[in-house]
C-alpha positions in Angstrom: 3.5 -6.4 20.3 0.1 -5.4 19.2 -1.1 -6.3 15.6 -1.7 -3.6 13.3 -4.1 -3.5 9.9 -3.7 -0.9 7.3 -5.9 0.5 4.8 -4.4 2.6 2.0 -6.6 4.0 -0.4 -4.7 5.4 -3.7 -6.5 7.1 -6.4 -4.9 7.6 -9.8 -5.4 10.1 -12.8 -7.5 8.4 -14.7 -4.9 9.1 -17.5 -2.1 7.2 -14.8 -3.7 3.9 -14.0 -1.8 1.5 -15.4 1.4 3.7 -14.4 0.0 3.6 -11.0 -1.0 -0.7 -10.8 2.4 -1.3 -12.5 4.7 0.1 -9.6 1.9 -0.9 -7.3 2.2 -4.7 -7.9 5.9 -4.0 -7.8 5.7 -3.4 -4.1 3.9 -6.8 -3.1 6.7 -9.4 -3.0 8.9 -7.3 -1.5 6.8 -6.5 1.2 5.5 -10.0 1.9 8.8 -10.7 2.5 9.6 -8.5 5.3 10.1 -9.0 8.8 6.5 -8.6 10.0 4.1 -8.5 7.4 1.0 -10.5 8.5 0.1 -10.1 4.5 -0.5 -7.1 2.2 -3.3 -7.5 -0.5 -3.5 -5.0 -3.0 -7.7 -4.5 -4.7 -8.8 -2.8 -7.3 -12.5 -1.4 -7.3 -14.9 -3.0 -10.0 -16.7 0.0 -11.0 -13.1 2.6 -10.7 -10.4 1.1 -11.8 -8.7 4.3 -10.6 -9.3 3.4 -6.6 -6.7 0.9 -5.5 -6.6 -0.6 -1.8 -4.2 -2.2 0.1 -5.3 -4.2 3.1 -2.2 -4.7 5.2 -1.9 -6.3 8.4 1.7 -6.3 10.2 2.6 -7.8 13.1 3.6 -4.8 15.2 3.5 -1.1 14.2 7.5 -0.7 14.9 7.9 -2.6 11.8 5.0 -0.8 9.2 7.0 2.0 10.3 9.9 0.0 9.2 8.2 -0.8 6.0 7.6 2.7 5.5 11.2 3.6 5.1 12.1 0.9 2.5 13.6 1.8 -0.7 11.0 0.6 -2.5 8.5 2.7 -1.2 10.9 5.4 -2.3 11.3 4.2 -5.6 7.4 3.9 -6.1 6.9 7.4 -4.9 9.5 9.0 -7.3 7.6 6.4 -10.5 4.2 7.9 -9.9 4.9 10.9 -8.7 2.2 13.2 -10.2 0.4 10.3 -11.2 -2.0 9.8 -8.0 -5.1 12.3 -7.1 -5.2 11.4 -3.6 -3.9 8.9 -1.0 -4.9 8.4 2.4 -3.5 5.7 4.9 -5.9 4.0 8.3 -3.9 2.7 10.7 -6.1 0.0 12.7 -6.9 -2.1 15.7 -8.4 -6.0 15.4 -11.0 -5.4 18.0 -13.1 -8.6 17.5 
């Protein structure tokens, strides 16, 4: 198995955020918990509080895919939906 990091950048309305950290911090515990997960740190930026980040790390990709297809990933994307401008996901390597 080869360890994967994840960047997710999520951008909310600016009329959404604290819609959009709410089910976001809903997410973390159960993620930590499952099978795999190296850790998965959710930021917010200091000067836009609309730009949140999740640095992931996962011990294979087999099981971020896995963590894709959780319920609560479901569930978050039904609670903002319409709430987030743009979201963009980097799957990457530890190369040193």
């Amino acid at each position: 198995m080869t360890q994967l990091t994840i960047v997710a950048n999520i951008i909310a309305k600016t009329d959404q955020i604290e819609r959009v950290k709410t089910e976001l911090l809903k997410l973390i515990d159960t993620t930590r918990a499952e099978d795999g997960c190296i850790n998965y740190d959710l930021h917010q930026d200091n000067n836009n509080p609309a730009h949140f980040l999740f640095y992931e790390n996962w011990a294979s990709r087999e099981q971020w895919r896995a963590h894709m297809d959780n319920q609560h990933l479901k569930d978050y994307l039904v609670a903002t939906e319409g709430a987030v401008d743009s979201f963009s996901v980097n799957e990457m390597s530890p190369i040193g």
